[in-house]
C-alpha positions in Angstrom: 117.0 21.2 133.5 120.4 23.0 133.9 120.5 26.1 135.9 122.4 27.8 132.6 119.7 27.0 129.8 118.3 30.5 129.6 122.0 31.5 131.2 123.0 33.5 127.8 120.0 35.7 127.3 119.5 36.5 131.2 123.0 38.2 131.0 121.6 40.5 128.0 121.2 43.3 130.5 118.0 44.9 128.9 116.4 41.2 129.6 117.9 40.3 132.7 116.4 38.0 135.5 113.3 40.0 136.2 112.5 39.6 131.6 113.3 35.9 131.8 110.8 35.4 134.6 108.7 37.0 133.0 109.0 35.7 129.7 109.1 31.9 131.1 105.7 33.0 132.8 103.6 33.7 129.7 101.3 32.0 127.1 101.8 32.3 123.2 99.7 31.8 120.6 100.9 31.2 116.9 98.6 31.4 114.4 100.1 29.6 111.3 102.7 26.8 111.5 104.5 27.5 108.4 106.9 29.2 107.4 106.7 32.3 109.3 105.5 30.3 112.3 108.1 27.2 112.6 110.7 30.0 113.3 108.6 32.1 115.4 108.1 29.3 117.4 111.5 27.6 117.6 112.7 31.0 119.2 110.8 31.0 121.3 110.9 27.7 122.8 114.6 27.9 122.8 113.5 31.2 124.9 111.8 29.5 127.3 108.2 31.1 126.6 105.9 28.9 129.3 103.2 27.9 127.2 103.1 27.9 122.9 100.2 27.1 121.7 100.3 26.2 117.8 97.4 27.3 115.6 97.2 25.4 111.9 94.9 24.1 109.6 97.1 22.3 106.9 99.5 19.1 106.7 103.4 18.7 105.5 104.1 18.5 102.0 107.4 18.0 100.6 107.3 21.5 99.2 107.1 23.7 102.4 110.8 21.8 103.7 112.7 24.6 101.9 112.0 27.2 103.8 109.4 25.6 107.0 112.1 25.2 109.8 111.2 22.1 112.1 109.9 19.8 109.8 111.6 17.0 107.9 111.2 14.3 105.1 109.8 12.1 107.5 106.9 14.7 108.5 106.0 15.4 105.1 105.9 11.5 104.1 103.8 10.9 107.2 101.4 13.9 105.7 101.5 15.1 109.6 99.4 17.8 110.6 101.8 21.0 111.0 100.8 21.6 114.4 101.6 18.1 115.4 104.9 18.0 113.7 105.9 21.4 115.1 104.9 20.5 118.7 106.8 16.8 118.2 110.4 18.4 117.0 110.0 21.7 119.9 109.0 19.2 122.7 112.5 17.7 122.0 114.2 20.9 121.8 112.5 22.0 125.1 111.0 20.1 127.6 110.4 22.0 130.4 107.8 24.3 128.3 104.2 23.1 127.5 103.7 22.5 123.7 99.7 22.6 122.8 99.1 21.9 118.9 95.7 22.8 117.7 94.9 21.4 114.2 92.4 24.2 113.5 91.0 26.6 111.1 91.0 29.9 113.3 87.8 31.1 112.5 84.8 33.6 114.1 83.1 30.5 115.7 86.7 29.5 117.9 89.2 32.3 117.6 88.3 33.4 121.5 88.5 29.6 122.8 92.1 29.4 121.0 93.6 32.9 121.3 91.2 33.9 124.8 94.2 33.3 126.8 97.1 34.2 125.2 99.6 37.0 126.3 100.7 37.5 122.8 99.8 36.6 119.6 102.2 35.7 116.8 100.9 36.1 113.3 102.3 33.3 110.8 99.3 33.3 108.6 99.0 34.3 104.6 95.8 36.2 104.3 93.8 39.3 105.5 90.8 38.0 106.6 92.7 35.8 109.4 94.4 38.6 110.6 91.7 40.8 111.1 89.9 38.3 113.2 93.6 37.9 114.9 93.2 41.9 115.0 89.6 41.8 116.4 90.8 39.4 119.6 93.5 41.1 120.4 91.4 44.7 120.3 88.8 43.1 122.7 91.2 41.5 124.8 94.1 44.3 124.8 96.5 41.8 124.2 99.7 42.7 121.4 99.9 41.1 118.3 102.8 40.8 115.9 101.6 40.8 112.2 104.0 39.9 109.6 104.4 38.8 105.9 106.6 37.5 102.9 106.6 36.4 99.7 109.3 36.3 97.1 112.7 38.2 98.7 110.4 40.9 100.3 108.7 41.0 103.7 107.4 43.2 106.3 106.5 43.5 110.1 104.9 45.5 112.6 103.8 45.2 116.2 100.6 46.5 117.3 99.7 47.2 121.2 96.1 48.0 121.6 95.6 50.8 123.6 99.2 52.2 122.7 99.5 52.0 118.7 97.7 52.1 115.5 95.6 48.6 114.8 95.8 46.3 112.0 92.3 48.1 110.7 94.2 51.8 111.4 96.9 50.6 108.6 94.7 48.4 106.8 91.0 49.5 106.7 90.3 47.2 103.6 92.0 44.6 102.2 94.3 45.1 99.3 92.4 44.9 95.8 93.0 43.3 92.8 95.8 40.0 91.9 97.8 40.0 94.9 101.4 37.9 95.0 101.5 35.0 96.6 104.4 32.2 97.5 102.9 29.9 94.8 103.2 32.8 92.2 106.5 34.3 93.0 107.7 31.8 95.0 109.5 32.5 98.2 113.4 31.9 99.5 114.2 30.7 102.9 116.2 34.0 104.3 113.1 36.4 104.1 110.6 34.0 105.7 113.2 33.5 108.5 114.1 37.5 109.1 110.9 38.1 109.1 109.6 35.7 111.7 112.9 36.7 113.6 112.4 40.8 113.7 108.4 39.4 114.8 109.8 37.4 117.6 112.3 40.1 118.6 109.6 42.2 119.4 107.7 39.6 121.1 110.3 38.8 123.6 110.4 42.3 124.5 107.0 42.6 125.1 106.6 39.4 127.3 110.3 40.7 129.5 108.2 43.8 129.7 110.5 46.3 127.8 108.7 48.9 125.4 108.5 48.4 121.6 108.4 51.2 119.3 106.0 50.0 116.4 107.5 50.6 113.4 106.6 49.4 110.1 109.8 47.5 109.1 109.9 46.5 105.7 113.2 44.1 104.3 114.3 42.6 100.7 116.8 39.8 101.5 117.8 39.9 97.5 118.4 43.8 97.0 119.1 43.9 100.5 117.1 47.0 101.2 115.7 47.4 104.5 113.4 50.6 105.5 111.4 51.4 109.2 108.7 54.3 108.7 107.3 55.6 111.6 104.9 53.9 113.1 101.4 54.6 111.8 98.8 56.9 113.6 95.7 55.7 115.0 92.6 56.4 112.7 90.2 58.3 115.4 87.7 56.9 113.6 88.6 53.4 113.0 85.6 51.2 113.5 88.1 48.9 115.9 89.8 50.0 118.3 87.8 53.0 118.5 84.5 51.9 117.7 85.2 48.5 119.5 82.8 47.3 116.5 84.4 43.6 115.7 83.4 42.7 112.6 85.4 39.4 111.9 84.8 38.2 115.4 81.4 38.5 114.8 80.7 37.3 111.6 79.8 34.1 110.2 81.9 31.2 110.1 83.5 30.6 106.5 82.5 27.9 104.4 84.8 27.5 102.2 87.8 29.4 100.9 90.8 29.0 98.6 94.2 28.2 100.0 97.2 30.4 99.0 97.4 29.9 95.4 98.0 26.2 95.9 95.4 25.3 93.6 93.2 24.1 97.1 90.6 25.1 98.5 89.1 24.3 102.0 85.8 23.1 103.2 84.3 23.2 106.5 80.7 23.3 106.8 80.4 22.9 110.0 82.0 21.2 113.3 81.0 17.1 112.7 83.7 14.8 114.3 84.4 11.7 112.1 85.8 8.6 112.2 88.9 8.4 110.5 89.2 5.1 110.7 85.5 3.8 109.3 86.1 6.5 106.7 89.7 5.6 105.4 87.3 1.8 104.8 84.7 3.8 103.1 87.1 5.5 100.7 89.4 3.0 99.9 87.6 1.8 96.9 87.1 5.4 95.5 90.9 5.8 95.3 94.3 5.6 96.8 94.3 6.2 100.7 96.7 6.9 103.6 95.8 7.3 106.7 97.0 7.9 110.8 95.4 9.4 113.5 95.0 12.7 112.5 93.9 13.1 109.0 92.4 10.8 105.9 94.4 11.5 102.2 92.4 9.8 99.5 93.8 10.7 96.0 90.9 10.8 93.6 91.9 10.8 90.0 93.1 14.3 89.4 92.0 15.2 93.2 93.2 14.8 96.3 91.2 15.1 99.7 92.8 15.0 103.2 90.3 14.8 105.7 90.4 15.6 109.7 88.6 14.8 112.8 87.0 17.9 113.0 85.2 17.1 109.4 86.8 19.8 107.8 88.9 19.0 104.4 91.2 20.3 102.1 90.8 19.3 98.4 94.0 19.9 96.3 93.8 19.6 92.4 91.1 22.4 92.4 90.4 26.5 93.1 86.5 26.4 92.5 84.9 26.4 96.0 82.0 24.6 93.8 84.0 21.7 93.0 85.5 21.1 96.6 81.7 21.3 98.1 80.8 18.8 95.5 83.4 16.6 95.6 83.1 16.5 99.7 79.4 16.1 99.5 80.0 13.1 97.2 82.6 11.3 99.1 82.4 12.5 102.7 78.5 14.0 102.8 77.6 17.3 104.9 
């Protein structure tokens, strides 16, 4: 590897040698391979971060190319696992780093096995109850987090450093009520996922080069072109968290099933049961159309469509009712 690779942000004097060392010497975790994550994670493999390790649960689809960097036609046609295609396009951007994908559902039962070791985590995700697992490891661990979110032209970030700022329970002790927005609903453009995931980054790199962040709430709208910091929030005293050191989401039960992201999907995973994709794309072929590689089983089931992994977990598109995806997964896969 050329001597200059990491030659134009060394020079940036509050970096310098001592940051990129540094930096080049730690381990991050990205929870979410879309479109928050692909950018987070492209920065910082240009960056040099040692070791990336890529948290996701989903595949490609030909609808997340607008605005998730990294992946291409090719990816989605394929019906690759994100994590797989994301670690395939950075390993060619960077080789000197190491690149682990996880094709996972981060849940209570393997959140310390895939975030235990991290230096930083990176929030890429789209729902609460992942982040305040995220929340609960970091907390127990002291490690900082980055949490972030978009949807429409509007997004938001804000770092938390346990020990040093408010947690995600301070700022959020429940999660919002009632209809909430979501990308499927409002849709989303390209420039506020990307700003986002690029103010989260920002303040990861200083973290890892060892420079202090000032966690601020920074909210941005890319289309009225409005962008606002508030001071960052106090710690609750009594915050059950990171004052209580009470983890709730680590410590509860794994989830059965849940509903993706108002993409008319929901996800099953009963429980950890490897299978064999192979014998199973056999078994389903005369049930319905099927693709298969090495990762993941798609059958397409009249109005349905199942994608099964390795790990026996599925998601079933065509559907919101967790009743129906159970069903339809007991019927064709079994539990």
């Amino acid at each position: 590897m050329a001597n200059d690779r990491y030659s134009r942000q060394v020079r940036f004097a509050p970096l310098g040698e001592e940051g990129q060392r540094r930096i080049q010497a730690s381990r991050v975790a990205i929870v979410g391979c879309g479109a928050l994550g692909t950018v987070q994670a492209e920065i910082l493999a240009r960056g040099g971060v040692g070791r990336l390790r890529l948290i996701d649960r989903d595949f490609v689809e030909y609808s997340n190319l607008q605005r998730q960097f990294l992946f291409n036609e090719s990816d989605a046609r394929e019906g690759l696992p994100k994590a797989v295609a994301a670690a395939g396009h950075l390993a060619r951007i960077n080789s000197g780093i190491a690149i682990e994908p996880a094709i996972a559902d981060l849940t209570a039962a393997n959140a310390l096995d895939l975030l235990g070791d991290a230096d930083l985590i990176l929030d890429a995700t789209d729902n609460f109850e992942t982040r305040y697992l995220i929340n609960d490891v970091a907390v127990k661990r002291g490690v900082a987090w980055i949490y972030g979110a978009a949807v429409g032209s509007y997004g938001l970030k804000l770092a938390i450093v346990p020990g040093q700022t408010a947690c995600f329970r301070c700022v959020y002790p429940d999660p919002p009520e009632g209809v909430q927005q979501t990308c499927e609903t409002a849709g989303v453009l390209g420039p506020i996922t990307a700003a986002v995931a690029a103010l989260q980054t920002a303040d990861a790199i200083k973290i890892l080069a060892g420079a202090s962040v000032v966690a601020r709430l920074t909210t941005i709208d890319v289309w009225s072109g409005e962008i606002r910091q508030i001071e960052p929030p106090a710690r609750d005293p009594s915050c059950p968290c990171c004052v209580g050191r009470k983890f709730s989401s680590l410590e509860g039960a794994r989830r059965v099933s849940v509903s993706l992201c108002g993409r008319n999907a929901v996800q099953v995973h009963e429980r950890e049961r490897p299978i064999d994709l192979e014998q199973l794309a056999k078994e389903l072929r005369p049930a319905g159309e099927v693709r298969a590689n090495e990762y993941a089983v798609r059958v397409v089931l009249e109005s349905y469509e199942m994608t099964i992994f390795a790990d026996g977990r599925a998601i079933i598109k065509g559907t919101d009712d967790p009743a129906v995806a159970r069903s339809l997964y007991a019927r064709y896969v079994g539990f």
